[in-house]
N, C-alpha and C positions, 0 to 999 in steps of 0.2 A: 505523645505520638498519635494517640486517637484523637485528638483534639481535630488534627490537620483532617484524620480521613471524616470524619465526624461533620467538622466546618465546613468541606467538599460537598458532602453528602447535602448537607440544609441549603449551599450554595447553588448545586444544580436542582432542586427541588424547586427554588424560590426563582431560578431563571423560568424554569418550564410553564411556572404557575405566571408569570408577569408575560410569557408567550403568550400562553391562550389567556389574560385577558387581551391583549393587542388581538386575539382573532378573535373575540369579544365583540373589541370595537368596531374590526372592520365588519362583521356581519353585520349589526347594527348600521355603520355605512351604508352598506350595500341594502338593505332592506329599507332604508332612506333614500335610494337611488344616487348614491352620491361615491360614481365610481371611478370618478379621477382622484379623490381623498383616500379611498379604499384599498387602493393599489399599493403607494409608498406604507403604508398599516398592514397590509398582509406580509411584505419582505422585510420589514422592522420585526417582525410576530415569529415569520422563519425562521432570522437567524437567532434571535434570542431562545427561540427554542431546541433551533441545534444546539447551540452553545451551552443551554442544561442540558441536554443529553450526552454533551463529549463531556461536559465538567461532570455527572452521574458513571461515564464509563473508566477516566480519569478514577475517581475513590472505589469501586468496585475491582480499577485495576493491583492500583495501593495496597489494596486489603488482600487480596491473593499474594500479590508476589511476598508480604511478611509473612505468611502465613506458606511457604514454600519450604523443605528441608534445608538444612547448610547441608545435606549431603549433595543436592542436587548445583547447588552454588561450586560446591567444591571440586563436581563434575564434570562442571563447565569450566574450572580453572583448569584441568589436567590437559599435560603436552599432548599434542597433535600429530604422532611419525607419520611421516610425508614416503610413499614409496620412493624409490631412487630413480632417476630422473636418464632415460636413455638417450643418448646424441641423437642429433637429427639433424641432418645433413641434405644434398640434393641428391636426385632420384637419380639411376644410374640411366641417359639414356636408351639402353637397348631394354630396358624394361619396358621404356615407356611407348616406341615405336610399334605399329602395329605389322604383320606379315611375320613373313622367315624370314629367320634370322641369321640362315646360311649365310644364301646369295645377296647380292644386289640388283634390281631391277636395271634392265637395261634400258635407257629412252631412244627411241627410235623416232624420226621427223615424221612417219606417218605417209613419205612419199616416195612409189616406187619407178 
């Protein structure tokens, strides 16, 4: 089982080191003036060197979660009680109207 986080480990190490040489090469480009070559050599450089750093956070992830209690596993295995769940239904409209609630407005045409 260490073998994997181990092989991880030397895998993103030997990504990040084959990174910067690709930004090696491209500074050597670029100090040759040669910056159309340069370009595709710096984003070849990027991603291999993300790529050892996720494969570096990958085995460092490895290595914590074995190293985590079974109590805590088993914590996360326990049921879940859900409060109980109230109807909901539509709003009654005289809630939701505004004014008194008595009367009813009268409409009037406005002309006398």
């Amino acid at each position: 089982m260490t073998f994997a986080y181990w092989s991880r480990e030397i895998a993103g190490w030997a990504l990040i080191l084959i990174g910067l040489i690709f930004f090696w090469q491209t500074y050597d480009l670029l100090l040759n003036k040669r910056v159309f070559e340069a370009a595709p050599m710096a984003f070849v450089g990027f991603i291999v060197f993300r790529g050892g750093i996720h494969v570096l956070k990958v085995a460092v992830a490895a290595q914590a979660a074995r190293s985590l209690p079974d109590s805590a596993a088993r914590a996360a295995a326990r049921r879940v009680v859900r409060a109980t769940a109230r109807p909901v239904g539509p709003t009654p409209a005289k809630s939701v109207l505004p004014g008194p609630k008595a009367a009813r407005p009268t409409t009037g045409t406005g002309r006398s």
